[in-house]
C-alpha positions in Angstrom: 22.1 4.9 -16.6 21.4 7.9 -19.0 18.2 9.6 -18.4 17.9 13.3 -20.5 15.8 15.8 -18.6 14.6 16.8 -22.2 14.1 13.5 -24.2 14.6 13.5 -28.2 12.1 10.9 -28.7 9.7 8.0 -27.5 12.8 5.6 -26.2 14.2 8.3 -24.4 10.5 9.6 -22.9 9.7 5.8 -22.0 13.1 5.4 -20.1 11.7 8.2 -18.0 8.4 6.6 -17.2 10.1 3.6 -16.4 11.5 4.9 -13.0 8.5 7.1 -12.2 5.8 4.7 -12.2 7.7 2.4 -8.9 8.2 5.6 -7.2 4.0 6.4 -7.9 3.5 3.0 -6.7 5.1 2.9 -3.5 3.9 6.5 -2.4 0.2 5.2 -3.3 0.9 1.5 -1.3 2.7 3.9 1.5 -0.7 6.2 2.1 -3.2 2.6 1.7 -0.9 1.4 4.3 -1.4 4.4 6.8 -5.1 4.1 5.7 -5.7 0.4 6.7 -3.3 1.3 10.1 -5.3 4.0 11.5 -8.0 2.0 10.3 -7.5 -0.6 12.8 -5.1 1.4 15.4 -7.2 4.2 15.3 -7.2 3.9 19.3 -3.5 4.1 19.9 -3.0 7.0 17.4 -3.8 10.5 17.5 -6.8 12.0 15.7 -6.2 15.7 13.8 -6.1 16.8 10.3 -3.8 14.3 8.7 -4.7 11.2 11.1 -7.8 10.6 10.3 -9.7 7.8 8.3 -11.5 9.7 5.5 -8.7 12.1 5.2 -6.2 9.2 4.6 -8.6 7.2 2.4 -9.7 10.3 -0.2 -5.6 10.4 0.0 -5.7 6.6 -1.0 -8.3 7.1 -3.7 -6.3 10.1 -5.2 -3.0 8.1 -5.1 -4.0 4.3 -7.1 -6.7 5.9 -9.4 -5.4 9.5 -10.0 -1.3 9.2 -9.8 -0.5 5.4 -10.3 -2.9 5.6 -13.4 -1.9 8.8 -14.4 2.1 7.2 -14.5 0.7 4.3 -16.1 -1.4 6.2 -19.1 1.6 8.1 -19.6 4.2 4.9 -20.0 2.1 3.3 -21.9 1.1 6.2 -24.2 5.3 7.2 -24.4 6.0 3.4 -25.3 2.7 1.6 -26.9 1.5 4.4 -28.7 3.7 5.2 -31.2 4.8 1.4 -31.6 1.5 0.4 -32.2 0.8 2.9 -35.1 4.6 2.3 -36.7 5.6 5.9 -36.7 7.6 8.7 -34.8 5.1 11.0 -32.9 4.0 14.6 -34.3 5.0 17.4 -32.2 6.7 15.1 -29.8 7.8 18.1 -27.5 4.1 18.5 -26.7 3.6 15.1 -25.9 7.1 14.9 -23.4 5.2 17.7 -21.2 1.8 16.7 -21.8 2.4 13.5 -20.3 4.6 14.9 -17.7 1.5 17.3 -16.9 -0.5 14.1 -16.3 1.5 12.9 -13.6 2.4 16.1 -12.4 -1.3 17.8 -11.6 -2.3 14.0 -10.2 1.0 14.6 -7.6 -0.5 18.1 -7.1 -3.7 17.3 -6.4 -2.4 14.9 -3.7 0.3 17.5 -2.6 -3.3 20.1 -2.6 -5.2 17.8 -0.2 -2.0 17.2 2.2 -0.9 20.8 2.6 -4.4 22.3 2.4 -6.8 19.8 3.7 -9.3 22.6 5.1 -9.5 24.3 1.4 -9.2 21.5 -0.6 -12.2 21.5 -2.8 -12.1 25.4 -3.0 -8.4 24.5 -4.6 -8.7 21.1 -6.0 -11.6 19.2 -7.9 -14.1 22.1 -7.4 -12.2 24.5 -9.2 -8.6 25.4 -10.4 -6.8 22.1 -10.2 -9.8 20.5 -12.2 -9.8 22.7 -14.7 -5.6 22.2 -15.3 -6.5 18.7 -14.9 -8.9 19.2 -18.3 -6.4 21.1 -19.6 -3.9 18.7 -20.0 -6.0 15.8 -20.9 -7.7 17.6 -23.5 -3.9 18.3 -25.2 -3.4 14.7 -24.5 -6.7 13.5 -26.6 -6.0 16.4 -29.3 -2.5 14.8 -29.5 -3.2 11.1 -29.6 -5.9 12.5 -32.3 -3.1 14.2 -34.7 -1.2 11.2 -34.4 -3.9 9.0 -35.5 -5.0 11.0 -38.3 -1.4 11.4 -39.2 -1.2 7.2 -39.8 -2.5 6.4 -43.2 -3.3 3.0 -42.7 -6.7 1.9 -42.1 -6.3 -0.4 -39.4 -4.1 -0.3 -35.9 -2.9 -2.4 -33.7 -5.2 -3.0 -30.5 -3.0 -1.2 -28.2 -3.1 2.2 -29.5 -7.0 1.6 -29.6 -7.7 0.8 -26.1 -4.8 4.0 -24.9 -6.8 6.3 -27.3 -10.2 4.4 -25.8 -8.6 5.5 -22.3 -7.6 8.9 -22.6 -11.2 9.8 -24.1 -13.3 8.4 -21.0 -10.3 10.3 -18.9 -11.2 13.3 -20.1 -15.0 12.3 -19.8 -14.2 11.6 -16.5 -13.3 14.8 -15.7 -15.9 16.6 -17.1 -18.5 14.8 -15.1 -17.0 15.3 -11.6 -17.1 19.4 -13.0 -21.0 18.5 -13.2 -23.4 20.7 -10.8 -25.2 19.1 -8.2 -28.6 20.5 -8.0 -30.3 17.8 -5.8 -29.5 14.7 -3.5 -30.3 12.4 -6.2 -27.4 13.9 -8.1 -24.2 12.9 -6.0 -25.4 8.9 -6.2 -25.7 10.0 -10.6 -22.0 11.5 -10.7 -20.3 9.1 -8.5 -21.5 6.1 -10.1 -20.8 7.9 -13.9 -17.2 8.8 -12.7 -16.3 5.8 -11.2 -18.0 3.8 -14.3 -15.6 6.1 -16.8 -12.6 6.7 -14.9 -12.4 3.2 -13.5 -14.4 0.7 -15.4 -13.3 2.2 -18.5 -10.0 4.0 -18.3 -8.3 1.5 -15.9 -9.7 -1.4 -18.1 -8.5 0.2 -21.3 -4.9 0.8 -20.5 -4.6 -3.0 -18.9 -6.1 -4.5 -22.1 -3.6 -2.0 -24.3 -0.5 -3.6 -22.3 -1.7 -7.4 -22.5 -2.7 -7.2 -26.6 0.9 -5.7 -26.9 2.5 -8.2 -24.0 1.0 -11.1 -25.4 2.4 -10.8 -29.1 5.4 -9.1 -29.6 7.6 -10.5 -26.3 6.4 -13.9 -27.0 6.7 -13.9 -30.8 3.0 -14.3 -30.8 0.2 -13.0 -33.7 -2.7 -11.7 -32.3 -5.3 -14.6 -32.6 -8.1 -12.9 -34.0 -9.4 -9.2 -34.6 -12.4 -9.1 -34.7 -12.1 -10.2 -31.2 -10.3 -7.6 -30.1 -12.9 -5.1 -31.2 -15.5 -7.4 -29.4 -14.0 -6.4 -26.5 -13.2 -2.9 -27.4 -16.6 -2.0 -28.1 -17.7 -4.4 -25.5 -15.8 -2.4 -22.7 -16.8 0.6 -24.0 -20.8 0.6 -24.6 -21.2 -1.7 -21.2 -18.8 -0.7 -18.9 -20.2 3.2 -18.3 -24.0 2.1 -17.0 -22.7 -0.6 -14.8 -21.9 1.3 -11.5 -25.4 2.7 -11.0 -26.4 -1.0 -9.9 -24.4 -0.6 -6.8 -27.4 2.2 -5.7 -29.9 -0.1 -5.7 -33.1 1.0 -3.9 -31.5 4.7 -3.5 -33.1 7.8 -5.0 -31.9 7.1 -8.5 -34.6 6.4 -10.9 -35.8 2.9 -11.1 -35.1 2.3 -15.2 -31.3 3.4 -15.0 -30.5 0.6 -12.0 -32.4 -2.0 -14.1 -30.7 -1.2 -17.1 -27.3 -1.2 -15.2 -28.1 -4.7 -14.1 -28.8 -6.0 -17.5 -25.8 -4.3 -19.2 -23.9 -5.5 -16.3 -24.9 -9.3 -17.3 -24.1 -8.7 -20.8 -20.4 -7.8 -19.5 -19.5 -11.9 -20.2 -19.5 -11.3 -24.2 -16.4 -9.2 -24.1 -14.8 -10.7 -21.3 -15.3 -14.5 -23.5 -14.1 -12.7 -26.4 -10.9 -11.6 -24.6 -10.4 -14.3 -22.7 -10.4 -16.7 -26.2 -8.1 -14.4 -28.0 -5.2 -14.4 -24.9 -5.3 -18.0 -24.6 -5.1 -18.4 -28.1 -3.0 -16.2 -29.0 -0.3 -17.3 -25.9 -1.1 -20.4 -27.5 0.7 -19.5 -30.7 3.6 -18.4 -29.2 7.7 -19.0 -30.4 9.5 -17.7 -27.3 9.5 -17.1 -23.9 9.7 -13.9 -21.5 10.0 -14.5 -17.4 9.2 -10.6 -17.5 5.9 -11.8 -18.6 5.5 -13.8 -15.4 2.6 -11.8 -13.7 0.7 -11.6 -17.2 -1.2 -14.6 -17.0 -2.0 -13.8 -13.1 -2.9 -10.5 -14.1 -5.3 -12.1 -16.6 -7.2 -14.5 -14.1 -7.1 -11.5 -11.2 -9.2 -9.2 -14.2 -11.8 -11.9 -15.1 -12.5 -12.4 -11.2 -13.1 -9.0 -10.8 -15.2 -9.2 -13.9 -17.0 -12.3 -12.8 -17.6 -10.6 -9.3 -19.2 -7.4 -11.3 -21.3 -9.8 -13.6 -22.9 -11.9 -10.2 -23.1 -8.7 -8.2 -26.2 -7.9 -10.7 -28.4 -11.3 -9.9 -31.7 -10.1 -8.2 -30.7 -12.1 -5.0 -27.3 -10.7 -4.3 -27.7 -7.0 -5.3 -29.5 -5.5 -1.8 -26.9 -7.5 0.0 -23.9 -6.3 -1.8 -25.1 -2.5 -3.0 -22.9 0.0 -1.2 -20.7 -2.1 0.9 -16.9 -3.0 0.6 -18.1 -5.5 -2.1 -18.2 -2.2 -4.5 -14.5 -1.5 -3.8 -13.4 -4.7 -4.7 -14.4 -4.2 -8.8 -12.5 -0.8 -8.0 -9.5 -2.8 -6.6 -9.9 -6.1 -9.2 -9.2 -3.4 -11.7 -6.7 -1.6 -10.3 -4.4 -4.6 -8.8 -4.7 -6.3 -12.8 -2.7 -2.9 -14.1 -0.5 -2.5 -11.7 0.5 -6.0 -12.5 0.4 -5.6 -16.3 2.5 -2.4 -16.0 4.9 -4.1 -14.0 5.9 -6.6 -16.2 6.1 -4.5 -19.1 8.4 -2.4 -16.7 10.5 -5.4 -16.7 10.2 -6.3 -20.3 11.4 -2.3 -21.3 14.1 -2.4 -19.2 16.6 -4.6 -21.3 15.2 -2.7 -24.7 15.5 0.8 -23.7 18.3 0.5 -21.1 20.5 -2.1 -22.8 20.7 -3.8 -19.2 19.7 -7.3 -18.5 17.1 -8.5 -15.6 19.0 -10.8 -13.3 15.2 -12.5 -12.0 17.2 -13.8 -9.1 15.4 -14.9 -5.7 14.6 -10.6 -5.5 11.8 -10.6 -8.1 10.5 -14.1 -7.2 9.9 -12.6 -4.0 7.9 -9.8 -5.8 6.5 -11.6 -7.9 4.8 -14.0 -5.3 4.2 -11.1 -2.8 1.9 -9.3 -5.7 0.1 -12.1 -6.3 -0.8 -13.1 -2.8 -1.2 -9.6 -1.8 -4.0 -8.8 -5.0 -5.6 -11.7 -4.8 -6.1 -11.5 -0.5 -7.5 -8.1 -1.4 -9.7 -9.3 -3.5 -11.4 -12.1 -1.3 -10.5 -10.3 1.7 -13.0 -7.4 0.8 -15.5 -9.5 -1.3 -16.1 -11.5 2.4 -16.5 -7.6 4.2 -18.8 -6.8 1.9 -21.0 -9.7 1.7 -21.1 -10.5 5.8 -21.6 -6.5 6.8 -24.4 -6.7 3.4 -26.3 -9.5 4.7 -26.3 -8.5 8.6 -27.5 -4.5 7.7 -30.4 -6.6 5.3 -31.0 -8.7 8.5 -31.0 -6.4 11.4 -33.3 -4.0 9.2 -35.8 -7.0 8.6 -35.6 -7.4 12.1 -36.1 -4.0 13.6 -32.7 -4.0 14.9 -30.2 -1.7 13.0 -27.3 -2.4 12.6 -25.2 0.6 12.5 -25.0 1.5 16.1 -25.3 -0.3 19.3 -25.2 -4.0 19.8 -26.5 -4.7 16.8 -23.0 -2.8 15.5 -21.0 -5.1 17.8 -22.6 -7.9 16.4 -21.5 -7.0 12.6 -18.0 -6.0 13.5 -17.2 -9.2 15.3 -18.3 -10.9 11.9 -15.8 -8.2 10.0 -13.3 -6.8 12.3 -10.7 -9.0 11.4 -10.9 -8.7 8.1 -10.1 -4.9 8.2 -7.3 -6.0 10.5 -6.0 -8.3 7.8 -6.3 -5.5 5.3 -3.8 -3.8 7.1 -1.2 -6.9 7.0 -2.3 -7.1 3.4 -1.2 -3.1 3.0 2.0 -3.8 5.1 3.1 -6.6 2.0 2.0 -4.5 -0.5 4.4 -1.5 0.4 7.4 -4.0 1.2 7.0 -5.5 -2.1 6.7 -2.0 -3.9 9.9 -1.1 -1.6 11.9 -4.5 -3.1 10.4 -4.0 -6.7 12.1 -0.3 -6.6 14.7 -1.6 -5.4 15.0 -4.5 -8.4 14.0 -1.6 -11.0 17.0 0.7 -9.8 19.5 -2.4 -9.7 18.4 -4.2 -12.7 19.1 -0.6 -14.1 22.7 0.2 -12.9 24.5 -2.8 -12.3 22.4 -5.0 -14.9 24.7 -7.2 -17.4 24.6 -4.8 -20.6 22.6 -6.3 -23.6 21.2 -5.0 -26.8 19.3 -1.8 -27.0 16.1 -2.1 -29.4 16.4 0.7 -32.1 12.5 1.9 -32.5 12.4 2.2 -36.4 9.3 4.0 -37.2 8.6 6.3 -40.5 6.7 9.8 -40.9 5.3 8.4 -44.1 
């Protein structure tokens, strides 16, 4: 196993990415775990800076959305990117530590809130690590930018649409949570735009760039139909920002701007249909057969639940039960869990290309393999159930006179949930012993691998 501390070019830079992401991925399912543990032992533990619930949960929310999407963008970018336009990339040097600064100021940020948990908005999204946050996304976009000016075709391929599509709403995303909050009303505006462009958008975007590339060239597959694919690019893109301010309904934002998240919300189903059709038929089409690819299709039917899930939150009926309860997490998960799965498989799929070393998919990565599916999927249901019984009783005891947040109406409401946030824990506990075994498979399938072809990446600067 040869991996250069300064790589020559995108093979080399992907190679890299390969063995960071697993290591981002169990340090993220390592803090959840503690989360969902103090969560339910909070009792038998001690209570001071670092063992407490919202300090390990903005620690779980910096982890799976900053540094396990940050790892992702960045193998995606190294890998996807320059394949999908069909040439080397310009000023590759900037793009080795541009995409090394992602992942690195998402560690930081982290590594910020741990060691200085009582400054760590004077240090971290309030001010300095922000702004070197902007910094490097901003050389990120002005690099994907060159690159794509520098191609002299016309058209792309989908994937390096949807990375280029990510890393622009990244950087949006930043920008927003820089926004000043002059009144109350504000914090409910920049928290649904953030989570709308980070999430919604930038999550979505660099799953979608992984299955258009996973489900054509490892299956020997042609991409059904384009225009298709920009359905659901521009789709994504125009719907997916305004649909988070739904989740406020009946708060101080304006009346017109939760309608009009509701509606846009609906209209969701047009580019989910439109990528839906083109996966099936394209998988439909294809001439070989990948078992790295085995979490795809999963991956595909976890994203269009979580899609679904957003699309019915938005009926009239549902929407005051489900508005700012666990159900609103479980888009935020959906998405997640569907590119961590994605990015594992194409983990698996690179390995063999860039390392020349075989996959043994022995009883190991079946065990993975199940234990992500069951584990996503639990998460899913798990907190859709939370959020719709502790929805409906708040709804109930306020019609009632009988609040529900304290008291005996807030015995009442936890006997209906508390196990579910106990099962979230064993849920968390499967989640980081099945990132443990699939570093494990990663770092064997690496050294000790039978040796196989390496793909030579043949681009042009033409």
């Amino acid at each position: 196993m040869k991996i250069k501390l300064f790589p020559k070019n995108e093979q080399e830079l992907s190679k890299l990415f390969v063995l960071i992401f697993p290591l981002t991925l169990l340090l993220s399912h390592t803090i959840s775990f503690l989360k969902n543990a103090y969560f339910t032992f909070a009792n038998l533990l001690p209570t001071n800076a670092v063992f407490n619930y919202g300090f390990l949960d903005r620690l779980d929310t910096q982890s799976s959305l900053g540094l396990v999407f940050g790892a992702s963008l960045s193998l995606s970018f190294s890998y996807l990117f320059s394949k999908s336009l069909g040439r080397t990339m310009v000023l590759f040097p900037l793009v080795f530590l541009t995409l090394l600064g992602v992942v690195g100021t998402e560690f930081l940020d982290i590594l910020v809130n741990f060691l200085f948990e009582n400054t760590a908005y004077d240090l971290g999204n309030s001010s300095l690590l922000i702004l070197l946050k902007i910094l490097v996304v901003f050389g990120l976009f002005g690099l994907a930018s060159l690159n794509l000016l520098a191609k002299k075709e016309a058209s792309i391929f989908a994937s390096a649409q949807f990375i280029y599509g990510a890393v622009v709403f990244y950087l949006i995303s930043l920008f927003i949570v820089r926004a000043e909050l002059n009144i109350f009303s504000d914090i409910f505006f920049i928290n649904a735009l953030y989570t709308s462009t980070h999430i919604y958008v930038g999550i979505t975007f660099i799953y979608l760039a992984i299955i258009h590339f996973l489900m054509t060239r490892p299956l020997e597959a042609v991409l059904f139909n384009k225009t298709l694919s920009s359905i659901t690019f521009w789709g994504f893109l125009f719907l997916m920002p305004w649909t988070n301010f739904k989740y406020y309904y009946g708060s101080l934002l304006p009346n017109w701007i939760e309608n009009i998240s509701i509606y846009l919300s609906m209209s969701l189903l047009v580019p989910l249909i439109a990528f839906l059709v083109n996966f099936i038929k394209t998988i439909q089409s294809k001439e070989a057969d990948n078992k790295s690819l085995e979490l795809v299709n999963f991956s595909v039917i976890l994203f269009s639940i979580t899609t679904i899930f957003h699309i019915v939150s938005s009926f009239e009926n549902l929407l005051p039960i489900l508005g700012i309860t666990n159900f609103v997490n479980v888009i935020s998960y959906g998405y997640v869990g569907s590119l961590v799965l994605a990015t594992i498989s194409l983990s698996y799929y690179l390995i063999p290309k860039l390392f020349g070393r075989e996959v043994a998919y022995s009883r190991l990565e079946n065990i993975i393999f199940a234990g992500f599916k069951f584990s996503y999927l639990l998460v899913l249901i798990n907190n859709a159930v939370i959020g719709i019984n502790s929805g409906y009783s708040w709804n109930a005891g306020a019609n009632a006179g009988n609040p529900t947040i304290y008291g005996e109406g807030f015995g009442i409401v936890w006997n209906l949930i508390g196990f579910n946030f106990s099962l979230n824990t064993f849920v968390s506990l499967i989640l980081l012993s099945t990132g443990f075994l699939y570093l494990i498979s990663v770092l064997r399938a690496i050294s000790s691998g039978e040796v196989t072809t390496v793909e030579e990446m043949v681009f042009t600067n033409e």
